[in-house]
Backbone bond lengths (Angstrom), bond angles and torsions (degrees), N, CA, C in turn:
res aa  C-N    CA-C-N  psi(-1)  N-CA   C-N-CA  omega(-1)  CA-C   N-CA-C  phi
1 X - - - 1.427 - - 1.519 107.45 -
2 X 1.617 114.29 141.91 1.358 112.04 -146.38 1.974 79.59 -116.12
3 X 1.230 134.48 168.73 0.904 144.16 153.92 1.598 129.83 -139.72
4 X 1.192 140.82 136.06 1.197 154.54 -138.45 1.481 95.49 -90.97
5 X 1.338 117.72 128.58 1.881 112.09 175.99 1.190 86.66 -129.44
6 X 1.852 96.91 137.02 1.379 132.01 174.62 1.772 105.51 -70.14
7 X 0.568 138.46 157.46 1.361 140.06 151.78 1.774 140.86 -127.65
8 X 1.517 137.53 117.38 1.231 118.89 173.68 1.382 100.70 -138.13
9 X 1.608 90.52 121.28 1.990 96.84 165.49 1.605 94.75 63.92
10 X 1.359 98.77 50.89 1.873 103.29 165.15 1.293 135.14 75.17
11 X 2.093 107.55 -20.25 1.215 119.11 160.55 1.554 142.85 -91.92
12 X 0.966 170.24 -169.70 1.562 171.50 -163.71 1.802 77.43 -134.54
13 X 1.330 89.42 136.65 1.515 103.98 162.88 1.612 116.91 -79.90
14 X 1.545 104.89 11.74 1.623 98.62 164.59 2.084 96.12 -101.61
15 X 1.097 77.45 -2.70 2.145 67.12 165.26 1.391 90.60 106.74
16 X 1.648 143.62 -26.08 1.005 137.46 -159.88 1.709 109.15 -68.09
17 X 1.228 127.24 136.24 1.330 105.55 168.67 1.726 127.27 -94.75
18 X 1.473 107.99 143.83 1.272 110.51 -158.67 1.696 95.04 -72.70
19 X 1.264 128.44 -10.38 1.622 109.30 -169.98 1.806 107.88 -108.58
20 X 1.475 102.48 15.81 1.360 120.44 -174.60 2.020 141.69 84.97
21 X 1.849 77.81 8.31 1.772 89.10 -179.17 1.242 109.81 -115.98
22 X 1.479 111.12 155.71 1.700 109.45 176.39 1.854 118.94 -32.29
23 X 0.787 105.02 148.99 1.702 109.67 164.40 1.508 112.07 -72.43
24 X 1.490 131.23 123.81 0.856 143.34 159.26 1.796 113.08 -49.22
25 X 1.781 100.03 136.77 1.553 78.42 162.99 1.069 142.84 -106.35
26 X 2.007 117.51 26.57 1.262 123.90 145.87 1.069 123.27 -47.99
27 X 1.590 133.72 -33.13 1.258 148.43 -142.41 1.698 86.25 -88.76
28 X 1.024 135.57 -70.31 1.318 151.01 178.46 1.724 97.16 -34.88
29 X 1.204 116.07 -42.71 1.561 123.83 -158.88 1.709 91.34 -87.91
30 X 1.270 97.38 -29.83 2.027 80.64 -169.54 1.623 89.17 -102.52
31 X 1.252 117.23 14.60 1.946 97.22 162.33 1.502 106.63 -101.15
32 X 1.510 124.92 -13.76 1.111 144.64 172.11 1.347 111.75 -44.52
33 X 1.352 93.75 -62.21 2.267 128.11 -166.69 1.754 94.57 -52.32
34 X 1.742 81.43 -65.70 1.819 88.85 -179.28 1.713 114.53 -43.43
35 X 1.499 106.01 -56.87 1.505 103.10 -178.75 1.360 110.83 -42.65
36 X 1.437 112.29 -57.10 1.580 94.32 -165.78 1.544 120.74 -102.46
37 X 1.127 106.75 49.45 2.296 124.77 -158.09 1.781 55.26 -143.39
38 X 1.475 168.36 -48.77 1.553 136.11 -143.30 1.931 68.55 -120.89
39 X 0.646 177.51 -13.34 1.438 143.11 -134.40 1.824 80.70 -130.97
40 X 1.166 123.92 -49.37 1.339 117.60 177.16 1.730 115.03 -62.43
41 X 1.798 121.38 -21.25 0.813 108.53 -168.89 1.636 100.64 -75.56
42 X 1.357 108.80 -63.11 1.716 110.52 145.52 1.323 116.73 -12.90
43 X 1.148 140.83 -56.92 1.494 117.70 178.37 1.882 108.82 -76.16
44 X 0.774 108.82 -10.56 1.709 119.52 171.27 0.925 105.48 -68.09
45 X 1.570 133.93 -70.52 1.422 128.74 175.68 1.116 128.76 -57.95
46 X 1.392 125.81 -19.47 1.469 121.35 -176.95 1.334 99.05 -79.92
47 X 1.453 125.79 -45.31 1.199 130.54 165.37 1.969 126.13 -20.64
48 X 1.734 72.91 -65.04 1.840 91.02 176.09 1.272 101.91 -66.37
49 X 1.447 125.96 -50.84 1.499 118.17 176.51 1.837 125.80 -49.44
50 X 1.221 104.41 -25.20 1.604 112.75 -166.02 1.938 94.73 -78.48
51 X 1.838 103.85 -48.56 1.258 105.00 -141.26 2.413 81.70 -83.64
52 X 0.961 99.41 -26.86 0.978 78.26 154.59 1.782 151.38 -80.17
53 X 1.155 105.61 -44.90 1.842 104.32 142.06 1.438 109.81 -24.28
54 X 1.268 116.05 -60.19 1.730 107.55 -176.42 1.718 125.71 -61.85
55 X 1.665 83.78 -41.80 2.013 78.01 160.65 1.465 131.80 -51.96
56 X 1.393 94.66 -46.04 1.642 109.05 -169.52 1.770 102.11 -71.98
57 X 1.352 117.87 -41.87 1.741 115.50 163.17 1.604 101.88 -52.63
58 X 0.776 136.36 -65.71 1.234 133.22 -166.15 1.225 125.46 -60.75
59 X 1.517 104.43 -22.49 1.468 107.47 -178.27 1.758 94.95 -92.32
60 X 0.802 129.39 -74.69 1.546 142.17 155.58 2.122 93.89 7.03
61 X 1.662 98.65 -82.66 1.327 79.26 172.21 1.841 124.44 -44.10
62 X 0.925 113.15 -65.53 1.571 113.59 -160.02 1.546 97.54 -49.18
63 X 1.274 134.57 -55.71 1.637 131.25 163.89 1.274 115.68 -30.75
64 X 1.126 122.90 -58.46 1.819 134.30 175.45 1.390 95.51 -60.14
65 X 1.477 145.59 -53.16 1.053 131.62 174.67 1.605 121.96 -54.92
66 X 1.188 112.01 -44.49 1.500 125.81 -172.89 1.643 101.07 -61.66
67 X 1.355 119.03 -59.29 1.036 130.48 -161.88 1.550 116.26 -67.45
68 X 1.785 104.79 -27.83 1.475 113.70 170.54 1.491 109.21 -55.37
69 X 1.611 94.39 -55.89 1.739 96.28 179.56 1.108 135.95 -61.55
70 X 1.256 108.91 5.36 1.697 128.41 -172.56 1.759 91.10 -102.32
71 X 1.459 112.59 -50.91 0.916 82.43 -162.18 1.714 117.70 -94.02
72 X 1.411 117.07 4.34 1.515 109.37 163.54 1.642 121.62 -92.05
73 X 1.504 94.26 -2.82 1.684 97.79 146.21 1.399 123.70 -80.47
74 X 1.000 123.17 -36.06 1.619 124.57 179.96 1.970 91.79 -62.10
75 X 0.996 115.14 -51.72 1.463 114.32 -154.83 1.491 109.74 -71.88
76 X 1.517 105.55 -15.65 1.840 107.69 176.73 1.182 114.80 -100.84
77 X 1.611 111.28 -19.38 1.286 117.10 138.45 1.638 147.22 -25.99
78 X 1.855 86.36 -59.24 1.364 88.11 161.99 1.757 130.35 -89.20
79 X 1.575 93.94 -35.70 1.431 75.26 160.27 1.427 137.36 -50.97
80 X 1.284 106.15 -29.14 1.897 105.79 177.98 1.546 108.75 -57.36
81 X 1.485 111.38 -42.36 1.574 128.37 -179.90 1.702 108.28 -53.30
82 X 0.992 100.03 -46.31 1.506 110.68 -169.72 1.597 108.68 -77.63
83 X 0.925 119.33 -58.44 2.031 121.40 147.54 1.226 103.51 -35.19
84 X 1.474 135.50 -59.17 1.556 115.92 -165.51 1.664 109.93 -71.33
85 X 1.345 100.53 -35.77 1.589 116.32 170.74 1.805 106.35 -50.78
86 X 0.792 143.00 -104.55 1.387 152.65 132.60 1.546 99.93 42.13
87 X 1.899 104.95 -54.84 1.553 97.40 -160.25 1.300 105.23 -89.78
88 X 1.478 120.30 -15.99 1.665 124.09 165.43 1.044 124.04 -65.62
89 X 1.498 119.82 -35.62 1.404 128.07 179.44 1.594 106.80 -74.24
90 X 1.052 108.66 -38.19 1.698 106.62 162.16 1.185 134.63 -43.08
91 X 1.681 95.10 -57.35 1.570 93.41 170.80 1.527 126.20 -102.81
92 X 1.326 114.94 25.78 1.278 124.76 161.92 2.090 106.00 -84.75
93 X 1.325 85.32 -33.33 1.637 106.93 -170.10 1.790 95.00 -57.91
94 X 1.338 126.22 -62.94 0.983 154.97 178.61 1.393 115.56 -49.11
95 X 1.449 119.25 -61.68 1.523 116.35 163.43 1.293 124.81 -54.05
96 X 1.871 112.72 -28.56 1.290 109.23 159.13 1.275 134.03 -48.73
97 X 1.440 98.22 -56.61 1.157 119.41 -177.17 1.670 107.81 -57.01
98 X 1.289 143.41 -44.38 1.150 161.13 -175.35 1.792 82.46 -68.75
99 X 1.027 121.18 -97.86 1.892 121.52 -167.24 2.172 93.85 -30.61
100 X 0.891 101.98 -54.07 1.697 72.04 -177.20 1.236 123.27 -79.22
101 X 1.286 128.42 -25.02 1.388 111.30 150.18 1.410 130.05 -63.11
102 X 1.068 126.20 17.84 1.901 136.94 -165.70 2.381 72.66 -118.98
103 X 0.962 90.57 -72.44 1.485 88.77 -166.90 1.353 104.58 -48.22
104 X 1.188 152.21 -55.82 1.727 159.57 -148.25 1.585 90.71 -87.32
105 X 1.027 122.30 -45.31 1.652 124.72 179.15 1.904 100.07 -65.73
106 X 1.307 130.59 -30.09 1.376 134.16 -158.17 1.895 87.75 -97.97
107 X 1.198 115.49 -68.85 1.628 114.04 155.97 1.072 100.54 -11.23
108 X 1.291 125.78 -97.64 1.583 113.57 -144.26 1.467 115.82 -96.25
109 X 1.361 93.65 29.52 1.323 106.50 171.67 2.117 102.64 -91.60
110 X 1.743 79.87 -45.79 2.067 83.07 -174.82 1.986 87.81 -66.23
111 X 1.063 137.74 -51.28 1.617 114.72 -162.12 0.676 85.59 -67.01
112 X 1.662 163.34 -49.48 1.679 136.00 -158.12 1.586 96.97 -51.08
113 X 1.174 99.03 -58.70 1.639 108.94 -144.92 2.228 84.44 -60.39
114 X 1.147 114.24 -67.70 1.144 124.96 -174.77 1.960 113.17 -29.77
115 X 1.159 111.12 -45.05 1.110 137.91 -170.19 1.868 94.07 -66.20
116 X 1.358 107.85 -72.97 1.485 124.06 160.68 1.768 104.70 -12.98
117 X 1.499 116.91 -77.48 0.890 125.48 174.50 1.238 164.07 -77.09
118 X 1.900 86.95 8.59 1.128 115.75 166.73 1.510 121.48 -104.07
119 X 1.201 111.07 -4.19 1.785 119.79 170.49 1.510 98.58 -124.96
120 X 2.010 93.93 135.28 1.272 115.76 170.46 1.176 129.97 -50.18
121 X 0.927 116.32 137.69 1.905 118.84 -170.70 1.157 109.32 -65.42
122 X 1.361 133.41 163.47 1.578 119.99 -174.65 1.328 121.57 -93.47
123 X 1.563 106.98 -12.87 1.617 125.28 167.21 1.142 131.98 -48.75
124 X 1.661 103.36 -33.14 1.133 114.19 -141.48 1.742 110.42 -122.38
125 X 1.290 97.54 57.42 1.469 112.91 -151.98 1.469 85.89 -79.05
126 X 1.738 102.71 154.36 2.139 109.57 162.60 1.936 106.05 -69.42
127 X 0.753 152.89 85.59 1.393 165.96 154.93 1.430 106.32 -45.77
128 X 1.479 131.28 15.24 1.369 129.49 -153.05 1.991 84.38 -88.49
């Protein structure tokens, strides 16, 4: 049974050496260095990773904030629009209403008058 050897800087990470001599114990000391020169770089990034997550929350909030205020300004906005709307249509409603009563009042103003002038006066009898 054959087994697979790792190798760094000439040794098997079971300590054996690949060129047939004991393992030095610098060798041990500079896989050490490496471990913790990568384990610190790793704690670096999580770092950078965390403090960034926090920007992007933070920014995220202030957008969600901004954007709230945008939008219950837009919305009192429109309500004001919709009140001013409302109060035009009223009094467009109203002037209508006013012009046809100006006209229906002028109507039966011409059949009065018409009416008037279509029956003989009582004065003015034939006496012949």
């Amino acid at each position: 049974m054959s087994a697979a050897v790792t190798t760094m800087n000439g040794f098997s990470l079971n300590g054996n050496s690949t060129h047939g001599a004991a393992p030095a114990v610098g060798a041990f000391a500079e896989v050490d260095e490496q471990r913790a020169h990568l384990e610190a770089d790793i704690v670096g990034a999580l770092a950078r990773t965390t403090a960034a997550k926090e920007r992007l929350a933070a920014r995220d909030a202030e957008v969600r904030a901004a954007l709230q205020a945008e939008l219950l300004e837009s919305k009192s906005t429109l309500t004001r629009l919709e009140q001013e709307y409302e109060m035009a249509i009223a009094m467009v409603q109203q002037a209508a209403r006013d012009e046809v009563a100006r006209i229906m009042a002028a109507a039966r103003q011409q059949v009065v008058e018409r009416r008037r002038l279509a029956q003989p006066s009582e004065g003015s009898g034939n006496a012949e």
